[in-house]
N, C-alpha and C positions, 0 to 999 in steps of 0.2 A: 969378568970381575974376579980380582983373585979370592982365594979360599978363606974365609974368616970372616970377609967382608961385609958388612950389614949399611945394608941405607935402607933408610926409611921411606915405606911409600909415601907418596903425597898426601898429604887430609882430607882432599876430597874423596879420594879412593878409600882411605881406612875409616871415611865418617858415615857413609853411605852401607856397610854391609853389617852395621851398629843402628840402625834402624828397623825400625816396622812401621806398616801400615794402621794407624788406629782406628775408635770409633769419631764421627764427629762429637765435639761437647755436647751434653744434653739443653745445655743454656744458649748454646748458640749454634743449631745444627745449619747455619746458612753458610759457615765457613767452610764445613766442607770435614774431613775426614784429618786424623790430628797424622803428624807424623810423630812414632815415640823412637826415642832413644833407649838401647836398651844396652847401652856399655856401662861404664863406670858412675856413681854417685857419687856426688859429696855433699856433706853431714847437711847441707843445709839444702837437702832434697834435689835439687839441679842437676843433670849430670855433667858431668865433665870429660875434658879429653886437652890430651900434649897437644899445641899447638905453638908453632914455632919457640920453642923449648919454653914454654910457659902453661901451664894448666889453666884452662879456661874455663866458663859454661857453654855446653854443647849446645844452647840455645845462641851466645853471644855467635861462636863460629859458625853455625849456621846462619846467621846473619851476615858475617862477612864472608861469607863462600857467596855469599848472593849478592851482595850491594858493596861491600867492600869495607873500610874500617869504621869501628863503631867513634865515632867525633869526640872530641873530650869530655865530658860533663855530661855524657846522653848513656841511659842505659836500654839495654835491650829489654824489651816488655812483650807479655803474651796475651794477646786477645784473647785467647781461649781459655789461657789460665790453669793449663795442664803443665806444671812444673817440668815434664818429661816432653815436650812436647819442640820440635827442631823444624817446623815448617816455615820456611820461611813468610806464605803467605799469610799466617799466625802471628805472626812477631812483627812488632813496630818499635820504635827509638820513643824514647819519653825520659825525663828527667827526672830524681829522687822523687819531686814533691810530688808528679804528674804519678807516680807509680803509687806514693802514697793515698794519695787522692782515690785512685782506683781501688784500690782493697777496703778502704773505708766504703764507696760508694756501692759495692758488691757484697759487702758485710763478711770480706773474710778476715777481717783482726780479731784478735783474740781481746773479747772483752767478758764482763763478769768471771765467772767462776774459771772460765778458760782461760783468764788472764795469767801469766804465771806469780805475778805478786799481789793476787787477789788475797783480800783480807774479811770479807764479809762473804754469804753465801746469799742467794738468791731469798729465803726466809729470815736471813738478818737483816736484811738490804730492806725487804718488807716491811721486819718488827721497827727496824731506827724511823721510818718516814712516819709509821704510825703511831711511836712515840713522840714524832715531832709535832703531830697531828693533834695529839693530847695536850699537848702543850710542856713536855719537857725539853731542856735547853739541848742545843747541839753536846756540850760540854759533858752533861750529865749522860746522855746515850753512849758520844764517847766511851767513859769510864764503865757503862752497864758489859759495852761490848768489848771492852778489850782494846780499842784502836783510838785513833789520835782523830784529836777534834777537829782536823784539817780533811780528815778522810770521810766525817757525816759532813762535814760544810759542804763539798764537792758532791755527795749525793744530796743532801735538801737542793744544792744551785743548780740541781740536775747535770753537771757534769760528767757523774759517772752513772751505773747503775740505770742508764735510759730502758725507758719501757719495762720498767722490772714489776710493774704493777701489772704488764700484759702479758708478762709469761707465767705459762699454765704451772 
């Protein structure tokens, strides 16, 4: 090869020495031990890595180094749920709603206070049911607290704020 010259190894070879070995998940130790990724992140936790001149998540191509290309409308998902996580026998194909489904069913969404446009605190969420309790209008609590009357509807309809009576 003449002098200057740069090719790039292949993916499989430069994805492979960007890993480690991990623990298995504590939730599901029958899978077996994770594999982590321990190259490049991006913002939204996932790592990533250049593949065929497009930046990917290092989960998505660890899926196609295994099985081959991810099919239109199907997203790469993790059983185990370790963001960092490249094994393929971790990883399965599921769709937006199917991946949504899963985070709600596993309780990792960001709800009350962890919400990022939460407007009530876990003691206000409290004090509005118990003034609805009393017998004040949604409208009226509203106004005590600062927030829109659509926002105590949604907690009296139980909508939001589930289970806020059972946290300690």
């Amino acid at each position: 090869m003449p002098a200057g010259v740069y090719t790039r190894k292949p993916v499989a070879e430069r994805f492979a020495v960007k890993t480690r070995s991990g623990e298995p998940p504590a939730h599901r130790p029958d899978l077996g031990p994770c594999l982590i990724w321990t190259a490049s992140f991006g913002s939204s936790g996932y790592g990533q890595v250049r593949h065929n001149g497009r930046v990917k998540g290092a989960h998505v191509v660890a899926w196609e180094l295994e099985n081959g290309p991810v099919p239109d409308g199907a997203h790469v998902l993790h059983r185990c749920d370790i963001q960092a996580c490249v094994r393929g026998a971790h990883l399965f194909l599921g769709t937006q709603q199917s991946n949504m489904r899963d985070m709600w069913d596993k309780r990792r969404g960001a709800t009350g206070e962890r919400h990022g446009q939460h407007r009530l605190t876990v003691a206000t969420a409290r004090a509005a049911k118990q003034m609805r309790a009393d017998g004040l209008s949604q409208k009226r609590i509203a106004r005590i607290l600062g927030v829109s009357p659509g926002c105590i509807q949604r907690l009296c309809d139980g909508n939001t704020w589930k289970g806020v009576d059972k946290q300690p």
